[in-house]
C-alpha positions in Angstrom: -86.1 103.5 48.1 -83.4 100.7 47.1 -81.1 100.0 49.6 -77.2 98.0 48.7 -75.0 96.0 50.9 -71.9 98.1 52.5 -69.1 98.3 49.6 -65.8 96.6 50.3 -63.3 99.2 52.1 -61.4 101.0 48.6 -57.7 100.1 48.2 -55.1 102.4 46.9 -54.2 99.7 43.6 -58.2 101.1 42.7 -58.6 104.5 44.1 -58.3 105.8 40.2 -61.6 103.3 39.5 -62.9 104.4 42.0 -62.7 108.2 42.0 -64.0 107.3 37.8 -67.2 106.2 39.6 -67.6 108.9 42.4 -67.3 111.7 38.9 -69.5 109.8 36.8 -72.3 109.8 39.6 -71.4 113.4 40.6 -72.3 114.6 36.3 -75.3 111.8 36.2 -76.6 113.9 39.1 -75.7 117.3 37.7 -77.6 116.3 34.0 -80.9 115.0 36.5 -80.4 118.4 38.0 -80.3 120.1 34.7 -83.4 118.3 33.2 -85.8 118.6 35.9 -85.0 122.5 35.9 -85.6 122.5 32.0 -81.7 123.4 31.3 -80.4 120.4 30.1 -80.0 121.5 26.6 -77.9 124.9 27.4 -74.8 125.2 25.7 -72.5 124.1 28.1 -74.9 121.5 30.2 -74.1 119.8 26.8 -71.1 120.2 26.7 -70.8 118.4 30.3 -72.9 115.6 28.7 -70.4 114.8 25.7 -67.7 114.7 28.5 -69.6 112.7 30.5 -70.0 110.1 27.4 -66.3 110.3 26.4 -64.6 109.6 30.3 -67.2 106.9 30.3 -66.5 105.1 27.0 -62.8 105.5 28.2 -63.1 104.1 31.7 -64.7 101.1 29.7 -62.6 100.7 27.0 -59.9 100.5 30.1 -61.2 97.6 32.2 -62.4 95.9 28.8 -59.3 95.7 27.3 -56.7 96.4 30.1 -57.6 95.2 33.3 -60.2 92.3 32.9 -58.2 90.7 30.6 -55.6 90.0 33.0 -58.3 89.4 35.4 -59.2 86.6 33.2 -55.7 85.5 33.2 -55.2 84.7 36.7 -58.6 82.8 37.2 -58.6 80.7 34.1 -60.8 77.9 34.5 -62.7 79.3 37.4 -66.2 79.4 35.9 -67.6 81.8 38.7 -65.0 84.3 38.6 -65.0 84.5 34.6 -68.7 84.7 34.9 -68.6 87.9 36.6 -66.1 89.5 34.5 -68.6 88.1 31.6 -71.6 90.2 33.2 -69.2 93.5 33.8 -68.8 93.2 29.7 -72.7 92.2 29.1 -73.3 95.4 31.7 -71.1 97.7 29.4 -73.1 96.7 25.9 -76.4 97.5 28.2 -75.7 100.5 29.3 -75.4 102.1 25.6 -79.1 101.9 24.6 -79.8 104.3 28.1 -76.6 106.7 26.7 -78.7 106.5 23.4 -82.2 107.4 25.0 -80.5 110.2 27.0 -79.3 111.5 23.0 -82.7 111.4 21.2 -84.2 112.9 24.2 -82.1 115.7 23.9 -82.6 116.1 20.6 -86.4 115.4 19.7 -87.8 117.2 23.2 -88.7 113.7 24.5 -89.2 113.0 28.4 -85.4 113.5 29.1 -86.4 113.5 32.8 -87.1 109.9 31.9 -84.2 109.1 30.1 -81.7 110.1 32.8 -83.7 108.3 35.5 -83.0 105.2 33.6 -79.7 105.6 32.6 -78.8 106.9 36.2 -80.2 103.4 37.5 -78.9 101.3 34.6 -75.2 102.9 35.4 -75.4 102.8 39.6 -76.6 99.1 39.3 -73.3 98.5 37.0 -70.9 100.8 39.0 -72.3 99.2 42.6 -72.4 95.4 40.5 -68.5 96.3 39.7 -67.3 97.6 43.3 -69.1 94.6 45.1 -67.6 91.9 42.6 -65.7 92.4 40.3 -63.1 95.1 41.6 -62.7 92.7 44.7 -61.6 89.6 42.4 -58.9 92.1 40.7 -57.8 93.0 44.1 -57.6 89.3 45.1 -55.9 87.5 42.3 -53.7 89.8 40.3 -50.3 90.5 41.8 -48.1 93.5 42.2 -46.1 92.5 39.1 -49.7 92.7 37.1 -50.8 96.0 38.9 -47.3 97.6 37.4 -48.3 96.2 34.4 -52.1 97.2 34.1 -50.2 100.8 35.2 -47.9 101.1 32.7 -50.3 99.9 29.4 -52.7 102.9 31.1 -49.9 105.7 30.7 -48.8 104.0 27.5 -52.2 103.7 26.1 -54.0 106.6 27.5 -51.7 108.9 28.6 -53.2 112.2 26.3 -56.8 111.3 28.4 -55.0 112.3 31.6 -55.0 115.9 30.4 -58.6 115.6 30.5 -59.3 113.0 33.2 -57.5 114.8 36.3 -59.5 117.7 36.2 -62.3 116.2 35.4 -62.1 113.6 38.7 -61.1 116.8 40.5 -63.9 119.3 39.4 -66.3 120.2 42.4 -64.5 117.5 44.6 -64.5 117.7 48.5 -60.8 119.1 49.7 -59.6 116.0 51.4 -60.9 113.3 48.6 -58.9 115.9 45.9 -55.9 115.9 48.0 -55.7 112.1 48.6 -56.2 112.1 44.6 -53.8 114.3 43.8 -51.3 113.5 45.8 -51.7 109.4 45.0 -50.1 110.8 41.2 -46.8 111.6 40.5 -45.5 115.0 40.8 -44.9 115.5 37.1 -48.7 114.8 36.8 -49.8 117.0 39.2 -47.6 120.0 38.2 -48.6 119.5 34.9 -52.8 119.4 35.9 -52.3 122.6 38.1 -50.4 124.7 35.6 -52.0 123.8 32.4 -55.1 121.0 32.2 -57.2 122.1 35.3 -57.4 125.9 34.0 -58.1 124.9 30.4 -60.4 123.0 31.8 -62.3 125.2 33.8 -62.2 127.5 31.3 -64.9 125.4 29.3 -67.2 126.0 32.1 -68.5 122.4 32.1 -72.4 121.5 33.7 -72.7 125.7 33.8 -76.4 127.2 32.7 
């Protein structure tokens, strides 16, 4: 079995990067679950996959062109640090051909057992690559001032995901971790994710066979 060093202790500034990670492991292991049991290609299994590919193409699209850009900012020059944020971006491209393989599995009756073994390895070596490295060097050289910034160009940017994303960081979530979430967003948020997105989306009954 691999073993990993300890992760660094989570900060608040990346506890929405963070609980990203925690739901994209949490599906990876619900599709594993779904293939070895021969379900993986029930209605709404699939449905759960196509999520799965959206909040992850999202959560890229973030750190690719919102936050490691002002990562790369702050440490101009510094040929280490911009090497790492170089390998998160090489990391991104290579997870896409394993996203792929998952896909034609799916849809030719290939070894999809297969297919999510190597994407769930390709994407954990990325995600644990990114907490030990890369998320620390955000924490340590962007300042408060770029933190509100990084924020704000989220909610401007993105703002129509969070109808999709809270739920979906929320869904099957131990109490505590879901409270600390929730109650890390503002109120208008949360309101909003009780009353209307978290019921719409459980209604699509997500990962169910």
């Amino acid at each position: 079995m691999e073993t990993f060093a300890p992760l660094p202790q989570r900060t608040d500034r990346l506890a929405v990067v963070h609980a990203a990670h925690d739901a994209l492991r949490r599906d990876l292991e619900r599709l594993a679950a779904a293939a070895a049991a021969g379900k993986a290609r029930a209605p709404h299994v699939r449905a759960g996959w196509e999520n799965f590919k959206e909040q992850l193409h999202l959560h890229h699209q973030v750190e690719d062109t919102l936050l490691w850009p002002r990562v790369a900012r702050a440490v101009q020059g510094r040929r280490a640090e911009l090497g790492v944020l170089a390998e998160m971006e090489a990391e991104h491209t290579g997870i896409e051909p394993l996203l792929v393989a998952v896909d034609a599995a799916l849809e030719d009756g290939g070894d999809l057992v297969d297919a999510v073994r190597g994407l769930g390895a390709g994407l954990e070596m990325h995600l644990r690559h990114e907490e030990m490295s890369a998320l620390p060097l955000a924490e340590s050289v962007l300042g408060s001032e770029e933190w509100r910034g990084f924020g704000d160009s989220v909610r401007r940017e993105c703002g129509a995901w969070m109808t999709l994303f809270v739920p979906w960081i929320v869904d099957g979530i131990a109490p505590i971790e879901r409270s600390r979430f929730l109650t890390a967003l503002p109120k208008a948020v949360r309101e909003h994710n009780r009353l209307t997105w978290e019921p719409h989306y459980r209604k699509r009954r997500l990962w169910t066979v």
